[in-house]
C-alpha positions in Angstrom: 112.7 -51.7 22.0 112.0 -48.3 19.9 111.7 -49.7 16.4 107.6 -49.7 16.0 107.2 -46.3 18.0 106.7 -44.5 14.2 105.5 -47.1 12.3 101.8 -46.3 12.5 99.9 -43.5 12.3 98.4 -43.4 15.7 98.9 -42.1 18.3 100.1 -38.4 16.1 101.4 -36.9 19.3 102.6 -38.2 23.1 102.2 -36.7 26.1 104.4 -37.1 29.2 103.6 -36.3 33.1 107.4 -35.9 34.6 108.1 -36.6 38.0 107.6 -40.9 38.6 107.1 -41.0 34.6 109.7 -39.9 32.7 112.0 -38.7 35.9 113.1 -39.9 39.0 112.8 -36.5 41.3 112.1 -38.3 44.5 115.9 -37.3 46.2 115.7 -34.0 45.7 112.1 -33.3 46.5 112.4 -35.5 49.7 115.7 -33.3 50.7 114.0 -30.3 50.2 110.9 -30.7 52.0 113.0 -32.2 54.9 114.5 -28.8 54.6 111.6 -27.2 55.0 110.2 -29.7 58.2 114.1 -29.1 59.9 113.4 -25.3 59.5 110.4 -25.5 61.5 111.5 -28.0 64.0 110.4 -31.0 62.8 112.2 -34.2 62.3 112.6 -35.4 58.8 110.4 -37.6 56.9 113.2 -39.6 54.5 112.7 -40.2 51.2 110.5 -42.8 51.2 107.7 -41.4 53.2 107.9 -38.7 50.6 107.6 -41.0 48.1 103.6 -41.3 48.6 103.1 -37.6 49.0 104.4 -37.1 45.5 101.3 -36.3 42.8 99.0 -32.9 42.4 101.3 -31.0 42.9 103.7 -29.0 45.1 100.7 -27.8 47.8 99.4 -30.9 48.0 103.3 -32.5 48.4 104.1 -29.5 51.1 100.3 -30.2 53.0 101.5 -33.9 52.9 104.5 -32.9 54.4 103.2 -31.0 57.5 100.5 -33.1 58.0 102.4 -35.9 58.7 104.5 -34.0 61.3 100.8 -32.7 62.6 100.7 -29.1 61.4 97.5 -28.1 59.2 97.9 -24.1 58.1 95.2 -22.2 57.0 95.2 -20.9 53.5 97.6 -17.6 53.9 100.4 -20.4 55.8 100.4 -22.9 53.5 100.8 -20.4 51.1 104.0 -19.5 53.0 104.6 -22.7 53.8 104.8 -23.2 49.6 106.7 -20.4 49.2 109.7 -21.4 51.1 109.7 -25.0 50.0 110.0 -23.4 46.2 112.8 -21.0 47.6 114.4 -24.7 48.5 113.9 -26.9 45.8 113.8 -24.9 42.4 117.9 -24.1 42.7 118.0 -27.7 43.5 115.6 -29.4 41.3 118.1 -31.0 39.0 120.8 -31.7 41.7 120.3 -35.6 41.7 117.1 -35.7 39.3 118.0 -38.4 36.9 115.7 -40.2 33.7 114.5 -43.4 34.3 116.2 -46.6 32.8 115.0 -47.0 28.9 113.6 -43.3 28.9 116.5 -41.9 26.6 116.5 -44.2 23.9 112.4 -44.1 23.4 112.4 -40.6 23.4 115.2 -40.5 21.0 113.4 -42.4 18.6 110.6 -40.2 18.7 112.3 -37.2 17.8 114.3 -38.7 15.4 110.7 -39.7 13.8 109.9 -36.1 14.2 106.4 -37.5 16.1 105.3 -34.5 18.5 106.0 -34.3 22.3 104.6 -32.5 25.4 105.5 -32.5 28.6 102.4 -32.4 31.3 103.2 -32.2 34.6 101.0 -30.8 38.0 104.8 -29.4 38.7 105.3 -25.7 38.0 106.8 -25.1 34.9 110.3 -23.4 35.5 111.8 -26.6 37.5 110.2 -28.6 34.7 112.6 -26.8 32.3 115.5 -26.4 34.5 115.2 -30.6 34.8 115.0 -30.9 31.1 118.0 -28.0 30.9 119.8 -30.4 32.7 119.3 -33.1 31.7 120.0 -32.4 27.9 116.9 -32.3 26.6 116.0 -28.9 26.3 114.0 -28.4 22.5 113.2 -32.0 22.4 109.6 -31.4 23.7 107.2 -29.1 21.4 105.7 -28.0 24.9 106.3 -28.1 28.4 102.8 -27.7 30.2 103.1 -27.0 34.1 100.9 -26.9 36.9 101.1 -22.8 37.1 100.1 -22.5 33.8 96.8 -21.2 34.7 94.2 -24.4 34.4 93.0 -26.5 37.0 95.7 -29.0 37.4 95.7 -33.0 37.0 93.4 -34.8 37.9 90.9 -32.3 35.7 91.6 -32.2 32.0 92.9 -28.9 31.3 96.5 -29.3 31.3 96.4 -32.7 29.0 94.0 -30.5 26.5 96.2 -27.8 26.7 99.5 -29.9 25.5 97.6 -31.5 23.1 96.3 -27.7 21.7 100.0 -26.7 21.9 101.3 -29.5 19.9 98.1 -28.8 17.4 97.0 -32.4 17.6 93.6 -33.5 18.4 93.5 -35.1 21.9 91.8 -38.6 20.5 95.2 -38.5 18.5 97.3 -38.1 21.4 98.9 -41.2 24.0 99.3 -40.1 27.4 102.2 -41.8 29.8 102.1 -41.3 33.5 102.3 -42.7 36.8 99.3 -42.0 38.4 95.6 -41.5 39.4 95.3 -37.8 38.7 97.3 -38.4 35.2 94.8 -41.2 34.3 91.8 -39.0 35.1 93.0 -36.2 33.7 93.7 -38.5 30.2 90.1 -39.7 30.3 88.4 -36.4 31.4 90.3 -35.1 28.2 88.8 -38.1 25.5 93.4 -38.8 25.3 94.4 -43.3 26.0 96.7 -43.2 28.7 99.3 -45.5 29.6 100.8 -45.7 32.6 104.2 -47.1 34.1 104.6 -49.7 36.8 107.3 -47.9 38.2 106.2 -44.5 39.4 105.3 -42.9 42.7 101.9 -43.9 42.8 100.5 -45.5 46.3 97.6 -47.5 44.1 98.9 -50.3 42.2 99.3 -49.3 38.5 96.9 -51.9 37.2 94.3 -50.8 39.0 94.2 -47.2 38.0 92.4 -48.1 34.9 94.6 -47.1 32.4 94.5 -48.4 28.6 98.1 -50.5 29.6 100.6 -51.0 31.7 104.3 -51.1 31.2 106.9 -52.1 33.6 109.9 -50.2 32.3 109.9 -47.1 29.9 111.2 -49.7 26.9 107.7 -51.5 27.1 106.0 -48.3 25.5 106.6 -50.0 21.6 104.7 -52.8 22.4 102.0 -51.7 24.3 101.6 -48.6 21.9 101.4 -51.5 18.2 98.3 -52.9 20.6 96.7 -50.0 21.3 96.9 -48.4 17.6 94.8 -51.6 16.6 92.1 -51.5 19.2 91.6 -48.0 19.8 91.8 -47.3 16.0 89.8 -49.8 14.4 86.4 -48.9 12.7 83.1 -49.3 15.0 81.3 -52.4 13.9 
């Protein structure tokens, strides 16, 4: 269901995390930092060990990563460590990175409404575009806000203000969708709603990461989004 996502003036702008949100990047991440285990000797993990590394981006995935094959590096090898899983992923990061169900269609609607979109995401901005690239939706997003952009990443609010300053729209005005802790703390620490999906790669049940709503599948966003533009928009009594 798309039909109500314009029909009210609120929210003015959304804002999208990427991976477990509006993407599903889990095979390609997984293959790459079993890549990086099997280059250091280590047996692999599989993708669904990786699945609940995934969030805060790529330091904390790769940090993950070794820690469950029992190597801590100091600063300088985790570093290196980061370095080489980029060199792995990033010509891969699109290989088998595919939408969500019901992601399309909503974001269609939106643009065809002409209502402002940013992408927010803890991962560094050139796969981000690359994954867009190829997935065909290169231009549909007014901004694509990465975790190298130069502010403390998700959970802090920096990178949610900064989409919403890019799209020109007053964080208050904005609706955030994500998957996760650090996306809903990042929302509130920024004054933005957030909504979050049932679906993503979050270890913590998404009801009880406090968001303004749930939704179980990216079609769910109409609904949730006619409630919300009542109760978050209504005049204090």
């Amino acid at each position: 269901m798309t039909g109500n996502l314009t029909a009210s003036p609120w929210p003015a702008a959304y804002l999208f995390d990427l991976d477990g949100t509006l993407v599903d990047s889990l095979p390609d991440l997984a293959e790459a930092l079993d890549e990086l285990l099997a280059e250091d000797g280590f047996a692999p993990l599989g993708a669904e060990t990786v699945r609940g590394m995934i969030g805060h981006g790529v330091e904390k995935l790769v940090q993950r990563g070794l820690a469950a094959r029992g190597v801590v590096y100091a600063d300088a090898g985790l570093a290196e460590a980061v370095d080489r899983f980029r060199s792995l992923y990033e010509p891969r990061a699109a290989r088998l990175t595919r939408l969500y169900p019901g992601v399309e269609p909503v974001i269609a609607a939106l643009r065809a409404g002409r209502v402002p979109m940013a992408v927010c995401t803890n991962k560094p901005e050139a796969p981000s575009h690359v994954i867009l690239d190829q997935l065909g939706l290169t231009g549909w997003f007014g901004a694509v806000i990465g975790g190298d952009h130069g502010p403390p990443k998700k959970p802090a609010p920096d990178l949610v203000l900064a989409a919403a300053a890019a799209l020109g729209v007053a964080p208050r005005d904005c609706l955030f969708v994500g998957d996760s802790g650090a996306d809903v703390g990042a929302a509130r620490a920024a004054g933005v709603p957030v909504v979050v999906v049932r679906y993503g790669y979050t270890s913590v049940p998404a009801a009880e990461l406090g968001a303004d709503a749930v939704i179980d599948d990216f079609g769910g966003l109409a609904g949730v989004v006619a409630d919300l533009a009542g109760r978050l928009t209504e005049p204090a009594r």
